[in-house]
C-alpha positions in Angstrom: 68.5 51.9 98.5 70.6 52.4 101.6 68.1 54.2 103.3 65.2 51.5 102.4 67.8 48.8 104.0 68.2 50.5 107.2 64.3 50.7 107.2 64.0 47.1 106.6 66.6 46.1 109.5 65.0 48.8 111.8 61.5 46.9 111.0 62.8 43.5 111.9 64.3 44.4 115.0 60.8 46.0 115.6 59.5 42.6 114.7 61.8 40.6 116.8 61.8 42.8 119.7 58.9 45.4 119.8 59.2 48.4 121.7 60.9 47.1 124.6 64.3 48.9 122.9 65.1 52.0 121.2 66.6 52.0 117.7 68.7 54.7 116.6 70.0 54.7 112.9 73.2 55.9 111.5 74.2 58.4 114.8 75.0 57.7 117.6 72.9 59.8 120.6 75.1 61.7 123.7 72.3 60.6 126.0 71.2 57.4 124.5 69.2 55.2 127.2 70.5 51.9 127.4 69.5 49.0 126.3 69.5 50.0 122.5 69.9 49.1 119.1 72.2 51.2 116.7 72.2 51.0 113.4 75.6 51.7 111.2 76.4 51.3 107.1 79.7 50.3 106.8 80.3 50.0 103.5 79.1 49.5 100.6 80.4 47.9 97.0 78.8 48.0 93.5 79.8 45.6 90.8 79.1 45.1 87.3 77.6 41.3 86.9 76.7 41.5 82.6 75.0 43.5 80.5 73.4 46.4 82.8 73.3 43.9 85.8 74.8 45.3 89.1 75.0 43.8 92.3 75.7 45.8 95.5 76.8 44.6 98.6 76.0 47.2 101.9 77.3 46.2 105.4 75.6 47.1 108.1 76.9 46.8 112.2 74.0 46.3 113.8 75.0 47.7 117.9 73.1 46.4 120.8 74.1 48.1 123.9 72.6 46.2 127.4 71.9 48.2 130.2 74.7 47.8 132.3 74.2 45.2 135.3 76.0 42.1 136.6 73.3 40.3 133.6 75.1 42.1 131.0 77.1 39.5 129.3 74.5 36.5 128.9 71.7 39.6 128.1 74.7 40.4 125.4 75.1 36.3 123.8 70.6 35.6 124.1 70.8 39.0 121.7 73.5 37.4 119.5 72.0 34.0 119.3 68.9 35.8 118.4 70.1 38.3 115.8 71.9 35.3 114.1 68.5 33.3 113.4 66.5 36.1 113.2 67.9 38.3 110.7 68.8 36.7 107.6 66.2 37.9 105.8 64.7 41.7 105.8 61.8 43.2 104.0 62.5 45.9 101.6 59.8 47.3 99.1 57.9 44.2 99.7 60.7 42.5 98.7 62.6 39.4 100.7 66.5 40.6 100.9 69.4 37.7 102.1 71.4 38.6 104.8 75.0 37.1 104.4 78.4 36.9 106.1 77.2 37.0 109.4 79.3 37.7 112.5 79.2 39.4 115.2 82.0 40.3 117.9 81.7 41.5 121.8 83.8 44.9 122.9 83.6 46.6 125.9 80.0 45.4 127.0 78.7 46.1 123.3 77.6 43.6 120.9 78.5 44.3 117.2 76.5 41.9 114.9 77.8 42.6 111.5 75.8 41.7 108.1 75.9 42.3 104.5 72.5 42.5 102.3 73.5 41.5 98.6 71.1 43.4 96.1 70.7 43.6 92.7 70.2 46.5 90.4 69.2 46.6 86.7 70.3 50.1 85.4 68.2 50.9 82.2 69.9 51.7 79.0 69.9 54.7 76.4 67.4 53.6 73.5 69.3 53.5 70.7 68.0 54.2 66.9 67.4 50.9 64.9 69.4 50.3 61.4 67.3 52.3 58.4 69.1 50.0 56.1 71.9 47.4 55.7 73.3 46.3 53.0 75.0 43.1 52.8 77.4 41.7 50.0 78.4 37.8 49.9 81.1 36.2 48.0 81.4 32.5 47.5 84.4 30.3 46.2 83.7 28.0 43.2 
């Protein structure tokens, strides 16, 4: 699932930005060439909703670094302003996937746009053997 999510933001990037930028996913390159996307799992949480219902939560930081020049920091807030309409929702296995909590935070010339994708998972149960035979017994007052 993780992997199909990092697709799905890689994809939408591609969508949003075509080839202009490189996009690297989960590692970060000694001789990256700037500018560049990175793409970084951060966490990621499962819980039990009912029954066999699971919903997992996966945050991603999605790093754009700008090629360094005295445009940098307005190059570095039209990327944020972009990300923030642009990626709330992903396409995964055809599938339309919510982006939530959406932030994003500027260090040392790099903008870190964080988001988590919420998904749920149905996890099929063991078939169990139906009853052969029940037997009942009711009493009544009176």
């Amino acid at each position: 699932m993780v992997n199909d999510l990092l697709q799905g933001i890689n994809n939408k990037l591609f969508e949003i930005f075509g080839d202009k930028y490189s996009i690297y996913n989960n590692e970060v390159k000694q001789d990256f060439e700037e500018p560049c996307f990175f793409i970084l799992e951060l966490r990621g949480s499962n819980d039990l909703v009912i029954s066999n219902r699971y919903r997992r939560v996966h945050s991603f930081d999605v790093q754009y670094h700008p090629e360094f020049n005295n445009q940098s920091a307005q190059e570095i807030n039209n990327t944020a302003d972009i990300l923030m309409e642009q990626m709330e929702y992903i396409t995964v296995a055809g599938n339309l996937i919510r982006g939530t909590n959406m932030n994003y935070e500027k260090v040392d010339n790099v903008l870190h746009f964080f988001i988590d994708y919420d998904v749920f998972i149905i996890k099929p149960r063991d078939k169990l053997p139906f009853m052969v035979t029940l037997k009942q017994a009711q009493h009544t007052k009176g």
